[in-house]
N, C-alpha and C positions, 0 to 999 in steps of 0.2 A: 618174618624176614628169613629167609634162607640162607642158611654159612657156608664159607666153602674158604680154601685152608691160599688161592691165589688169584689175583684177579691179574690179567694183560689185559689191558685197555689200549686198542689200535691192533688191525690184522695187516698189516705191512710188513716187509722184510724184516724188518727188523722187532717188530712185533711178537711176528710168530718165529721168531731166532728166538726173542727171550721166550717165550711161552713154552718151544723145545726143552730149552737147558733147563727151565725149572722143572720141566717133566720130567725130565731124564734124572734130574735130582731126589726124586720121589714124590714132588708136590705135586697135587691136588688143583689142576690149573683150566681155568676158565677165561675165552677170550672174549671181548664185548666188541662190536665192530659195527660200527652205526649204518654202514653201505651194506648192499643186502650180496656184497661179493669180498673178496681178500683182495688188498691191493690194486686198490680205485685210485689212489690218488698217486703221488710223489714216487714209490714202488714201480711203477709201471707209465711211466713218464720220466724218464731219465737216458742217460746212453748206453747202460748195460754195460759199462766198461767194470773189470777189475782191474783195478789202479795197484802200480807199484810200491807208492807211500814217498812220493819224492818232492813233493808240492810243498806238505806243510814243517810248524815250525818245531825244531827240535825239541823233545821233552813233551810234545802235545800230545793229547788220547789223538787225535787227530793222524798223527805221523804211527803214535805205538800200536794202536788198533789199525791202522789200514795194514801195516808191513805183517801186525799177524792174521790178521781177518785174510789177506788175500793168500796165504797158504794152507789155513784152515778150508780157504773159501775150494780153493781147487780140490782138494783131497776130498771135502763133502763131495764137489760134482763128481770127481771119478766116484767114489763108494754108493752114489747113491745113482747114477745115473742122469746125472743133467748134464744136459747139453752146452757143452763149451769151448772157445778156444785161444790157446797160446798165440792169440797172434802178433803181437810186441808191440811196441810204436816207435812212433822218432817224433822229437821237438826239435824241431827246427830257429832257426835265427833265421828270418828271412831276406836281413843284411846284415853288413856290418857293423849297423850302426848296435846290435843285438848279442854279439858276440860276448861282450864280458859279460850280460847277463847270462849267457847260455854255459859261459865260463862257473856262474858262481853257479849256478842247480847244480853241474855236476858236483863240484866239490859239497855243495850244501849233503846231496843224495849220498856220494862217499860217507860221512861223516856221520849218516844215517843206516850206514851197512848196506846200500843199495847200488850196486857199482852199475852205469851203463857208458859204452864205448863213445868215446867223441868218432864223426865221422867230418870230412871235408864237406864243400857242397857237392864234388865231385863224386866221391863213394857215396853221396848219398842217394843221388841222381842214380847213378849203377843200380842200386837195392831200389829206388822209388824212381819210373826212367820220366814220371809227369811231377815229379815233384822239382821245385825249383829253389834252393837255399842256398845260405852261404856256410850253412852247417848243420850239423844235427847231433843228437844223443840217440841214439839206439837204445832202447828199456825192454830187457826180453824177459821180463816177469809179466808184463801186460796181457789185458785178454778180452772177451767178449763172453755173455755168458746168457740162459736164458732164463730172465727172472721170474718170467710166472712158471716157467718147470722148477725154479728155484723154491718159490714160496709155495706152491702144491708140494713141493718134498720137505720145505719145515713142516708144513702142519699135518703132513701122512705120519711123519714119524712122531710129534709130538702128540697126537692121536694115537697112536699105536703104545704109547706111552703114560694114556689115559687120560691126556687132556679133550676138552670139547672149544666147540666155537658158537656163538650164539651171535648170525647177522641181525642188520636191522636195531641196533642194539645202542642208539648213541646213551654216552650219560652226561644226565640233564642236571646231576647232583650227588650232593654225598656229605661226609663229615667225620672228623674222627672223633673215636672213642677207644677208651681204655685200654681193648686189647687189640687193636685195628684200625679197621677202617667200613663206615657201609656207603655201599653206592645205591644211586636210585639211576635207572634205565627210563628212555622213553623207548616209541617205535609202537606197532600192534601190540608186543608181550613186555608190555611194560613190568619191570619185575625189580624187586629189592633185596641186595644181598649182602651178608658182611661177609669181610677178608680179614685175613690175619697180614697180609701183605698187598698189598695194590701198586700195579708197574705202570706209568702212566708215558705208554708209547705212540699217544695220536698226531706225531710229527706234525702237519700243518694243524692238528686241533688241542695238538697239546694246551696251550696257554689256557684254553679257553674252557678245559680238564683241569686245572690246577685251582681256578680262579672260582670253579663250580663246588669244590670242596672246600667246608665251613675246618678251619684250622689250620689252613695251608698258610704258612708265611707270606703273606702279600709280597714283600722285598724279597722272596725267592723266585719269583717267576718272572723270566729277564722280558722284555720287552720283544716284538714282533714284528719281522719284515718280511715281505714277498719278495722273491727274486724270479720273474717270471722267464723261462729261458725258451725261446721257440725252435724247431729242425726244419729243415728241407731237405726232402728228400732227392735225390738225382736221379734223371732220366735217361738211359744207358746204362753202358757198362763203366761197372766201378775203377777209376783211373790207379786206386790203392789199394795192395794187401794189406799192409798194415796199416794199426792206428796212425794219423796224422794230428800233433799238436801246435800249437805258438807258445811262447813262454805265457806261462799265467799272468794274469793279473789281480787288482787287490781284491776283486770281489766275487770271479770266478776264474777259470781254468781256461778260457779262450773259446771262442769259435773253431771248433774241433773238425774234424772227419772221423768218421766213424762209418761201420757198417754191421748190419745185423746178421745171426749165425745161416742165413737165405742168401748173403752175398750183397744185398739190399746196400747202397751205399747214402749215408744221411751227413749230412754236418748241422752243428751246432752246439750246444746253445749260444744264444745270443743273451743282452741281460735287458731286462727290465724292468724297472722298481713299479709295482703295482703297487692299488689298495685293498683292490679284491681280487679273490680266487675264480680267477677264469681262463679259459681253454683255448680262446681262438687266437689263430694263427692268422695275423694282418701281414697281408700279402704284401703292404709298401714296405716292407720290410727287406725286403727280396732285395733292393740296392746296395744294404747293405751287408749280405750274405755276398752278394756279388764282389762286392770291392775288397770284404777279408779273403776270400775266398783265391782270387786272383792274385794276393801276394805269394803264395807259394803255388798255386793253379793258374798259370797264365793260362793254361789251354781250356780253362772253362769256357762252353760253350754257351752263346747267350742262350736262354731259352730253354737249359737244360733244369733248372731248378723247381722243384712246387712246393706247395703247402707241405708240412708235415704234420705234427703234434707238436704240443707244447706241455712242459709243466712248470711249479710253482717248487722253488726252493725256502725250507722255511728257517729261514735266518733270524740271528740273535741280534746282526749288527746291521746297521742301517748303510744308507748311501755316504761313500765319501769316509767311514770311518774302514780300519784294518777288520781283515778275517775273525771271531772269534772261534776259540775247539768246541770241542761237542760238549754238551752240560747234561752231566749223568751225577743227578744228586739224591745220595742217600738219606736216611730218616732225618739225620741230622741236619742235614742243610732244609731239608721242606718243612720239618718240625711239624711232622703228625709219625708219630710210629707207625711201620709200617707202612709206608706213603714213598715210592719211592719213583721219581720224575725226569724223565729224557727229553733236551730243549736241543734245538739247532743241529737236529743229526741229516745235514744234509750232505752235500758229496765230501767225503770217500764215503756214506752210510753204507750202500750197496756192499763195496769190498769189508766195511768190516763189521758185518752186522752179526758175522759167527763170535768175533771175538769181543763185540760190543754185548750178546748174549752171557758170555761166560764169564765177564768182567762183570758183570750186574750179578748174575744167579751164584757166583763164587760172596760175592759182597752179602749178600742177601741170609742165604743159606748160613 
């Protein structure tokens, strides 16, 4: 069995974010990645937004890591060359009956360090002339960004810093011992390796990485939801510059607008409670894209909407219960030395997956 001084398990944004910081650390880092590519699943099925950090709840990794991931997140793209952009958003009230909600974000976001401008529905119409509300937040931290030039520039630099990636790579097992941890691999190069440390970041396959290793606290590995979320994409020209929101709700962010750094205009997601991990986008769905869609776009035109893509968000909490924050647990909570385990890093993961990176490889080290 072969040693080697780090194991990342999962080649996702956030993956190869931590596999970075450990390099950059001086570690000795090796990534396992069961898809024979980086960033198959969750990574590259999302909206590409960098988020403000105004959503969640105060004191959360949730709120702390998005406000610092998303300044981290911009400064990587300028320094290293990926492609992005400021393009802000507005959340909308799309009546009255919406106002004191849109009343408390703001102050919620104030009290978070996050200031964004109340606007009328008038001023907002001015800035957005197809948008139709009774109010809005203007968020000029907001952005667009492009993840797979994102995650090609983790793993260039985290390479360049000595780490490797080894596709094709799921693991099928493992166990702790005394100074570590050894995993067993399947795939063609089935291979066996001990860690001094092992990062277990298989977002939708985490659990199922936890449950695989003989010493893992069973009662540390929280329970598993699907939250399947679909986009359509829009036919013409895009009606918005900017991001367009609704206020959130309990279990996600809303049926969104968005568009990709092409001008490409998509809305969604939508939410779905699944049991399994699949991709297709059912088209009867389309009605009710159409009916959100039209409280702030009366001018959507029928006919204008298609298929897009979908993914799976991989939630700690089920249907009908509150949000939980992201679960980044060290030796102690998994109780294998060494063994160190990321559950439920679903949206803001994207925005803060630099400072979900240094929050672990500072912990770690």
């Amino acid at each position: 069995m072969e040693s080697v001084d780090c194991i990342v398990i999962g080649a996702g944004l956030v993956g190869l974010a931590v596999a970075r910081a450990m390099a950059r650390k001086g570690r000795e880092v090796i990534i396992l990645e069961k898809a024979d590519a980086f960033g198959t699943e969750t990574s590259s099925r999302n909206s590409e937004v960098i988020h403000a950090g105004v959503f969640y709840v105060h004191g959360s990794l949730k709120e702390k890591l998005c406000i610092e991931g998303r300044d981290k997140l911009y400064s990587f793209c300028h320094a290293y060359g990926v492609t992005y952009q400021r393009s802000t958003k507005l959340i909308y009230a799309a009546d009255e009956t919406e106002i004191d909600g849109l009343k408390a974000l703001q102050k919620h976001a104030s009290n978070s360090g996050v200031h964004m401008t109340w606007l009328s529905g008038a001023e907002a119409k001015g800035l957005e002339p197809e948008l139709q509300c009774a109010a809005a937040l203007h968020s000029p931290f907001s952005g667009i960004v492009d993840s797979h030039a994102l995650m090609l520039a983790f793993l260039g630099d985290a390479e360049a810093h000595g780490a490797s990636i080894a596709y094709n790579s799921p693991v099928i097992g493992g166990r702790a011992v005394d100074d570590g941890v050894e995993i067993e691999t399947g795939g063609p190069d089935a291979m066996g390796l001990k860690a001094r440390t092992v990062i277990n970041c298989a977002g939708l396959g985490a659990q199922a990485v936890g449950r695989a290793i003989k010493g893992v606290l069973p009662a540390s590995i929280p329970p598993q939801h699907y939250a399947k979320g679909s986009y359509f994409y829009l036919s013409g020209k895009a009606p918005f510059t900017r991001l367009i929101y609704p206020l959130p709700g309990r279990a996600s962010l809303g049926l969104h607008y968005t568009r990709d750094l092409s001008g490409q205009g998509r809305f969604g997601p939508d939410l779905e409670w699944v049991k399994e991990i699949e991709y297709q986008v059912q088209e009867d769905r389309e009605t009710l894209f159409y009916k959100e869609i039209r409280r702030y776009w009366p001018g959507l035109p029928d006919g204008a909407l298609r298929p897009g893509y979908s993914g799976i968000r991989p939630k700690i909490q089920g249907p009908g219960e509150h949000a939980k924050d992201f679960l980044i647990q060290m030796p102690a909570e998994t109780g294998v030395n060494g063994f160190v385990a990321l559950y439920g890093i679903e949206s803001p993961g994207l925005t803060s997956c630099l400072a979900i990176a240094d929050y672990v490889a500072d912990r770690v080290t």
